[in-house]
Each structure stands twice: as C-alpha cells, then as structure tokens.
C-alpha positions as CSV (number, residue, x, y, z in Angstrom):
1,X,-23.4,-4.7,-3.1
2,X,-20.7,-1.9,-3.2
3,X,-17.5,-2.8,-1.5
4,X,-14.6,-0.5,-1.0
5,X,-11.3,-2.0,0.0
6,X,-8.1,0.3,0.8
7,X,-5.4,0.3,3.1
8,X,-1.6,0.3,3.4
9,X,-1.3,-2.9,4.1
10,X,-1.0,-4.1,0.7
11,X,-0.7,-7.8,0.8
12,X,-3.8,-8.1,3.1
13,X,-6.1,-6.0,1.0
14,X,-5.2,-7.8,-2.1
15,X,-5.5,-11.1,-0.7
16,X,-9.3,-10.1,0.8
17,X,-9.7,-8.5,-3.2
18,X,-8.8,-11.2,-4.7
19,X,-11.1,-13.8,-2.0
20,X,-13.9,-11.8,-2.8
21,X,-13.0,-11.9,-6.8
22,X,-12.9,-15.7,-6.9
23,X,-16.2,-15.6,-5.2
24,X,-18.2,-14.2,-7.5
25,X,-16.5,-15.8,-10.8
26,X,-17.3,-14.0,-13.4
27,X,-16.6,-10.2,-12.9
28,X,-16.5,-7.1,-15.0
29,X,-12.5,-5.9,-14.4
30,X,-12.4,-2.5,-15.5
31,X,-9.0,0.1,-14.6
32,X,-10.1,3.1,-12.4
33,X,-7.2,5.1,-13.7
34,X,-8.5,7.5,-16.3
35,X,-12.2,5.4,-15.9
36,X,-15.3,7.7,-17.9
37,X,-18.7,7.6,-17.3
38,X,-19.3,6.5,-20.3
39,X,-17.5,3.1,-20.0
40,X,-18.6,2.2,-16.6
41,X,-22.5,3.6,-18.4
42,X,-22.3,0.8,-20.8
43,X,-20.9,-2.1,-18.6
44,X,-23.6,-1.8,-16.0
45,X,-26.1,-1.4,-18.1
46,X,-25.8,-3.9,-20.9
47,X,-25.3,-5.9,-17.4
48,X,-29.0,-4.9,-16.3
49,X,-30.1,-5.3,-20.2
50,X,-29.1,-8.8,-20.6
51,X,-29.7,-9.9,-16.9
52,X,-26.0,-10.9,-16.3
53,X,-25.1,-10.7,-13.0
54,X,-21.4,-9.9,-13.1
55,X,-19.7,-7.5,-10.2
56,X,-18.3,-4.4,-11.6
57,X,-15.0,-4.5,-10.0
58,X,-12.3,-1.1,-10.5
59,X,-8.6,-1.0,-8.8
60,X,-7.1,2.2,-7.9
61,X,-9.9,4.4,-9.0
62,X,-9.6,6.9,-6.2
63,X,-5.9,6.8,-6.3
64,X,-5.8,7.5,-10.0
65,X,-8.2,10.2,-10.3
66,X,-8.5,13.4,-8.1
67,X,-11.8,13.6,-6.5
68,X,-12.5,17.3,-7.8
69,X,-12.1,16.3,-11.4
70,X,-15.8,16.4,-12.9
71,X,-15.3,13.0,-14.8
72,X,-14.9,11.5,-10.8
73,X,-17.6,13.4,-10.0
74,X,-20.2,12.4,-12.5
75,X,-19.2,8.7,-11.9
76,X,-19.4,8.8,-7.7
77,X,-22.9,11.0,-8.5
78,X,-23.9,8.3,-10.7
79,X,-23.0,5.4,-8.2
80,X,-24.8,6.9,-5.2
81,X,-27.7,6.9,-7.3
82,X,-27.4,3.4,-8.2
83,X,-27.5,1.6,-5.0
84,X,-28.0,-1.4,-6.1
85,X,-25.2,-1.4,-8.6
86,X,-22.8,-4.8,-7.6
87,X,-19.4,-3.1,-7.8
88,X,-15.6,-3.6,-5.7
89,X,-13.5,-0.8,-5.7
90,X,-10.0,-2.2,-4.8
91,X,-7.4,0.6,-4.1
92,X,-3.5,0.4,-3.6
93,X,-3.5,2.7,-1.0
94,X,-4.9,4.2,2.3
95,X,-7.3,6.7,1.0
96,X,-8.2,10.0,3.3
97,X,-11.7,9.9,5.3
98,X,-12.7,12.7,2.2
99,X,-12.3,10.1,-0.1
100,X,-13.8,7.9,1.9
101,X,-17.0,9.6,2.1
102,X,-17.9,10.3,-1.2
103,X,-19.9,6.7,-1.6
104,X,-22.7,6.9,0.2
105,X,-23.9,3.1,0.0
106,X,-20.3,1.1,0.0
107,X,-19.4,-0.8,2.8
108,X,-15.7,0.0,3.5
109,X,-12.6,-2.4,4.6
110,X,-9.9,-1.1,5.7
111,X,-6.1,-3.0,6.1
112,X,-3.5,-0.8,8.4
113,X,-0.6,-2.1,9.9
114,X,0.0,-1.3,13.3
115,X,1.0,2.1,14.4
116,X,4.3,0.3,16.2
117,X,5.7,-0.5,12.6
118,X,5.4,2.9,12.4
119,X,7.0,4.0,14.9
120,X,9.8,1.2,14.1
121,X,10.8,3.0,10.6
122,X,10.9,6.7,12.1
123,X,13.7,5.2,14.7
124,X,15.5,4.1,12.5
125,X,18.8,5.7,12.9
126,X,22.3,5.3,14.0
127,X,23.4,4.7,17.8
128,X,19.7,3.4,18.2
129,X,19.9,-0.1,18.1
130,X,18.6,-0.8,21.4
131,X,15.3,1.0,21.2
132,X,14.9,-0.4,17.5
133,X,15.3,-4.3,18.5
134,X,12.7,-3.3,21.3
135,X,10.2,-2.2,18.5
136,X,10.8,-5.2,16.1
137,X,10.4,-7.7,18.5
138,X,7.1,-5.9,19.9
139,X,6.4,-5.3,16.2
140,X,6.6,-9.3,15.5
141,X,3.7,-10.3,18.0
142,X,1.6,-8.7,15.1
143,X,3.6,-9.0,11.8
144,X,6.0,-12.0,10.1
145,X,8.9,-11.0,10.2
146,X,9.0,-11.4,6.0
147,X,7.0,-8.2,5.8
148,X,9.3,-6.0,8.5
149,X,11.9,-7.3,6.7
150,X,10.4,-5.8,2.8
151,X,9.2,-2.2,5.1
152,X,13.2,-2.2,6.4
153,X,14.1,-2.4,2.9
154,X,11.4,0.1,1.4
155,X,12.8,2.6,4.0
156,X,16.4,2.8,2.8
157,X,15.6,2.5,-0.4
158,X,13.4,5.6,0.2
159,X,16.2,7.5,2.2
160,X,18.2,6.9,-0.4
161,X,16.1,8.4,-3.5
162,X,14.5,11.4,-1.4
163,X,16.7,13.6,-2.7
164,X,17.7,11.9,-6.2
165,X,16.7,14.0,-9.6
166,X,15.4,11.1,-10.6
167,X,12.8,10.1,-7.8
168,X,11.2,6.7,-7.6
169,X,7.7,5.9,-7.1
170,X,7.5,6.0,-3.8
171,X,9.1,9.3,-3.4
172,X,6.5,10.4,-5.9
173,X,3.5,9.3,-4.1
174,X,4.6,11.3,-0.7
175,X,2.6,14.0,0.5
176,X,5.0,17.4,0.8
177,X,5.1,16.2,5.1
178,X,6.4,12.4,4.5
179,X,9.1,13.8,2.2
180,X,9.9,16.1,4.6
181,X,10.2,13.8,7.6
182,X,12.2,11.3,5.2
183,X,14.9,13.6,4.0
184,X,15.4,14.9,7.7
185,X,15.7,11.1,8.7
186,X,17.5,10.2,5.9
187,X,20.4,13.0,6.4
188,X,20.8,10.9,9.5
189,X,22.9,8.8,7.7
190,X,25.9,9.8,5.7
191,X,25.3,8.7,2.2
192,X,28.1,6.2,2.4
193,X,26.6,4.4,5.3
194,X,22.8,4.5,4.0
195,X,24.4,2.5,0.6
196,X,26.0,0.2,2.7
197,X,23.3,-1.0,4.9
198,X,21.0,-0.9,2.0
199,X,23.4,-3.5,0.6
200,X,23.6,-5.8,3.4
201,X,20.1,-5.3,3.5
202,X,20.0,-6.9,-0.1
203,X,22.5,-9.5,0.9
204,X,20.1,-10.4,4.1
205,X,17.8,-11.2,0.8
206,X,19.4,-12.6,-1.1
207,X,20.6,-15.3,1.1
208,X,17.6,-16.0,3.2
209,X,16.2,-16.8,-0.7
210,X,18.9,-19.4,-1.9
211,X,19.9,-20.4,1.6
212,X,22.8,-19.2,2.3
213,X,22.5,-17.7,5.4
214,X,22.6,-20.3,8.6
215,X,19.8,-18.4,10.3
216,X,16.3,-17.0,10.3
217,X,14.9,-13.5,8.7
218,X,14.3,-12.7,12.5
219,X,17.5,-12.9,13.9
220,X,19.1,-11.6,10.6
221,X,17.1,-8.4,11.1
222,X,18.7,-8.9,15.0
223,X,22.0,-8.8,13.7
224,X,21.3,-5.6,11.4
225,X,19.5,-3.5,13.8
226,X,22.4,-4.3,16.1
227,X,24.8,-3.4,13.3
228,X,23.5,0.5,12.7
C-alpha cells in the first residue's frame, strides 16, 4: 500500500493520518524533511530482511524537499519501483498536481475546505459586513464555527506580518501571488484598526475558553463581522 494524504485542511488530514496510524500499530516514523535514500534504503529493507511488516510512514516530505533536488528524485525513482513498498506520506499542506504526480502507485487523499471559506477571508474588509455575515453563515452549513473562527484569526494575524522585517511562518510559506493579494487586502485596513480587531479577536478567545463571554463562537463572530 502507498498512501498519500495532503490538503489544507489540516485538522481533517491529520485526524485521517493518525486513524490510519493507529491501524497499523507498529510503524516506521521517519521525517521527510532532509529524508536520503539511504535511510529510507535501510528501513525498508531490513523490513523485507527480517519479515517485519511495519508501514513506512514520512510527514511533510514533499513540503520539505523540492521535487528537482536529485536526493527527491532518487527516493520517488526508487518508490515507483517498489510497488509494493507499505509506506504513508502525510503532508501539512496542499501539494500542486506536479507534486502529485510523481508517485505512480499511491493512492492519494485529499482534505480542502470549501472554496466559500475562501471567498469569506478575501472579503474581509471594512464597510462589508453585510456580504461577510452572508458568507459565514453559508460557510457554517459546512464548517464549525471553531475552525472559521481560528481561519478569521490566521487572517489578521497574516495582514498584519505581510509586511513585517521579521515575517512569520505563514508569510514565509506564501507563493509571491498570495503575498501579493494579502498586502493589497491588508492596506485595507489602517494599521491601527487591523491591531485592534486582531485584539478583540484574541479577546473573542480568550473568553469563549474560560467562559466569560454569555454567548456562542457563532454569534461572537456575528457581533465582530458586524463590528468592521
């Protein structure tokens, strides 16, 4: 069996990586990023040597590694030529269909959120409340409203690092497009206002957590897309 898993939706992917894990017991967990041929060489074979039948399983091995590096190479070659090589890839991301192809033999899942979520984040804006509560209740019939919440958060917290010397992650990982489309969105907001609602964002948190607020996430995400 090879498996690849991927997506953007993070929480579903690792919850279907993790099923699968605890299916199989005893596994062969081996970190993709910087992975040689040589290590993943020895692990499958002293597993065909000594008739073990563990799963290879390697997260973020695509995401790691660029696919033209000839260390990738040799390891994909040497999968696809291997078909009956038990091994999970698990990766952290949505990988492009080039990426996708280069196993030959996996069977691929793939976890995306909707497109509407989506199209949720890019209006987010001032003076757009009405079209944004549209979009989050719409949004709802297919997500909880924990995991809007955390994407609401992730976008002002991106808006506000886009253009910070010292970026975070997330601004890291963005293709030159997505940073593009953030900072224009982002100067939306004057840099006062985008601190501010980042903070009642973290307040929203904070007391949903320990109680403090008399009402749902839903309608506290109601009250803050009302708010902008």
């Amino acid at each position: 069996m090879q498996l690849l898993i991927h997506g953007d939706d993070l929480t579903s992917s690792r919850n279907f990586y993790f099923e699968e894990k605890n299916k199989l017991g005893d596994v062969i967990l081996l970190n993709g990023d910087g992975l040689t041929l040589d290590v993943l060489f020895q692990n499958a074979e002293n597993k065909s040597l000594f008739g073990n039948e563990q799963t290879i399983l390697i997260e973020n091995f695509f995401t790691k590694n660029k696919s033209i590096a000839i260390e990738t190479k040799k390891i994909v070659e040497y999968i696809n030529s291997n078909k009956d090589l038990a091994i999970i890839f698990w990766e952290s991301t949505e990988l492009s269909k080039a990426s996708l192809a280069l196993l030959k033999n996996a069977t691929v899942k793939t976890y995306s959120f909707p497109q509407i979520l989506f199209s949720f984040l890019d209006n987010v804006k001032p003076n757009n409340s009405e079209t944004l509560i549209k979009l989050f209740h719409e949004l709802r019939q297919n997500m909880e409203p924990e995991l809007i919440f955390f994407m609401l958060i992730r976008q002002f917290r991106i808006m506000l690092g886009i253009d910070g010397l010292d970026k975070i992650d997330e601004v890291k990982r963005m293709a030159p497009w997505q940073a593009g489309k953030m900072q224009r969105q982002a100067k939306l907001f004057s840099e006062e206002k985008l601190k501010s609602n980042y903070e009642k964002l973290f307040e929203i948190d904070l007391g949903s957590k320990t109680g403090k607020i008399p009402y749902s996430i839903e309608r506290s995400i109601d009250f803050f897309l009302a708010g902008l």
